[in-house]
C-alpha positions as CSV (number, residue, x, y, z in Angstrom):
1,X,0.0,0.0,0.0
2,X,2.5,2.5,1.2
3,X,4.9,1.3,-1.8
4,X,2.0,2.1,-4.3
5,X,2.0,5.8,-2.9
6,X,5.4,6.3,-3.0
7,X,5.2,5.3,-6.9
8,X,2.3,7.4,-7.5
9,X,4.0,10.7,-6.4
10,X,7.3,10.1,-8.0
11,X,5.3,9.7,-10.8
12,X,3.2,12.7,-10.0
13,X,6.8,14.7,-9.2
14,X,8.4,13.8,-12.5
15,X,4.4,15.0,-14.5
16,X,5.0,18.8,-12.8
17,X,8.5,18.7,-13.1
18,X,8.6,18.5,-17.0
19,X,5.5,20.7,-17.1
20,X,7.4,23.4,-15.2
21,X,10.4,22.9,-17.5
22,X,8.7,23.7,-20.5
23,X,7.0,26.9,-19.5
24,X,9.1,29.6,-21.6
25,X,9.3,33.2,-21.0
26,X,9.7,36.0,-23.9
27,X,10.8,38.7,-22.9
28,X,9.0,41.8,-24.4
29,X,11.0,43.3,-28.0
30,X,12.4,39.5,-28.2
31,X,11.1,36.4,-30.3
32,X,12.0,33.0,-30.2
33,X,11.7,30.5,-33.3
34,X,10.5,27.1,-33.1
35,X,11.5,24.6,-34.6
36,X,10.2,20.9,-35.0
37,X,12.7,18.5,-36.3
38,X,15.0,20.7,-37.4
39,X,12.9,22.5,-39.3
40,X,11.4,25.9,-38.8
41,X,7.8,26.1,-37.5
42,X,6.7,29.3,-36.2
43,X,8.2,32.6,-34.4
44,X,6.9,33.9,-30.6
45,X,6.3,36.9,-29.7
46,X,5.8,39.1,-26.9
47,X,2.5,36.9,-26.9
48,X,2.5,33.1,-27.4
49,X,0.2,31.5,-29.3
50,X,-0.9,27.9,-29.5
C-alpha cells in the first residue's frame, strides 16, 4: 500500500516537473523560433500562441 504511494508521487513529481520545465518566457521586443525536427515552425512573440 505504502509502496504504491510512493510510486504514485514520484510519478506525480516527474508529471509537474517536466511541465514546469517547458514553461518559456519571452521577454518583451524579443522572439524565439520554433523549430520541429530541425525544421522551422513558427516565431513567438511578446504573446505566445498555441
Amino acid at each position: 500500500m505504502i509502496f504504491g504511494l510512493i510510486i504514485w508521487m514520484i510519478i506525480i513529481m516527474i508529471v509537474v516537473w517536466l511541465l514546469v520545465s517547458n514553461i518559456r518566457i519571452v521577454p518583451q521586443a524579443h522572439a524565439y523560433v520554433v523549430e520541429r525536427l530541425g525544421g522551422y515552425k513558427e516565431t513567438w512573440g511578446r504573446w505566445i500562441t498555441f
